[in-house]
N, C-alpha and C positions, 0 to 999 in steps of 0.2 A: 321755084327757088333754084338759085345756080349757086354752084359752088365749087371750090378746088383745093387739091389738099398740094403744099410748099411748106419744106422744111419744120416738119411736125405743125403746122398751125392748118386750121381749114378756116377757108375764106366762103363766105355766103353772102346774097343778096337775094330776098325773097321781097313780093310784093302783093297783097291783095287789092282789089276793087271793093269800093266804100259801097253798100248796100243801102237803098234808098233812105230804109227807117234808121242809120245811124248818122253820126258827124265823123269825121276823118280825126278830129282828137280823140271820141270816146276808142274808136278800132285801137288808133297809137297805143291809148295807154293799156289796150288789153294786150296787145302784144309783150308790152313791156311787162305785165303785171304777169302774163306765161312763163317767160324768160325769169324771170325771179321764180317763179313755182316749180318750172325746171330743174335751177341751180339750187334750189331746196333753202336760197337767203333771200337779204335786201341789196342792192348794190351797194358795193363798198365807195362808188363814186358816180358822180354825175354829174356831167357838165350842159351849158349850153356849145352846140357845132353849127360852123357858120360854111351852107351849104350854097356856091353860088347855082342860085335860078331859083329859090325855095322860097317863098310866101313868109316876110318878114312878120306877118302875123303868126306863121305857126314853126316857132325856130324850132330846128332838131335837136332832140335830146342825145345826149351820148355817156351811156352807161357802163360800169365793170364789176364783175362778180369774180370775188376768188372763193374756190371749191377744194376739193380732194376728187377723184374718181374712184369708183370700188371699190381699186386694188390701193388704194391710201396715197396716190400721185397724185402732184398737186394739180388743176386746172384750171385756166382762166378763160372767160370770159367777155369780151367788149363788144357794144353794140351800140348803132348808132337809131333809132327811130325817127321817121319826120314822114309828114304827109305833103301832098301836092293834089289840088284838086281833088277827085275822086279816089285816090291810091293813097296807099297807105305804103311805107316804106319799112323792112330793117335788113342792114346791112354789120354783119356780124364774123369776128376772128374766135377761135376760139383754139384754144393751146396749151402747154404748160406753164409758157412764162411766155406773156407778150410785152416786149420790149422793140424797142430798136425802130430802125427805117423801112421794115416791110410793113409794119401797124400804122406808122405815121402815113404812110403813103394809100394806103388803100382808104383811111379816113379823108384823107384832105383832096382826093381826088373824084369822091363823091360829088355830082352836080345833077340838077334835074334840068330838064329842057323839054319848051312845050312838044 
């Protein structure tokens, strides 16, 4: 996983390798179904993301949870999952408040290439 932390938000993009005995949707939606275990909910939202170079068979999901952190501050959540061949994708902001042109960007500029 890579990641970097810009004006209170961390930016991440992690990937595994699809393991013989699975499909690259069952991995997706476990990742997705951690990330809700994580944030202790359900997503409060979920779209389809249109990822150019990604397998019009298997569109990327693009998810957001809103939270609290321990000390009772709010935190949010968005992530995008999608597979390509063998790999399994999520690419993830997480913050207090994601809003604005640095979340738009880091989503939309997601691509996969053989």
């Amino acid at each position: 996983m890579l990641s970097c932390e810009a004006q209170g938000q961390v930016f991440a993009l992690g990937h595994v390798q699809v393991p013989p005995s699975q499909t690259p949707t069952v991995l997706r939606d476990a990742l997705r179904q951690a990330a809700s275990h994580n944030v202790g909910r359900p997503p409060l939202s979920e779209l389809t993301l249109a990822i150019p170079g990604l397998a019009p068979a298997q569109p990327a999901q693009r998810l957001r949870w809103e939270a609290a952190r321990a000390d009772g501050s709010p935190l949010t959540l968005e992530s995008a999952f999608f597979a390509q061949g063998e790999w399994v994708y999520q690419a993830s902001i997480v913050g207090a408040g994601l809003e604005g042109e640095a979340v738009q960007m880091f989503f939309s500029n997601l691509r996969v290439t053989p």
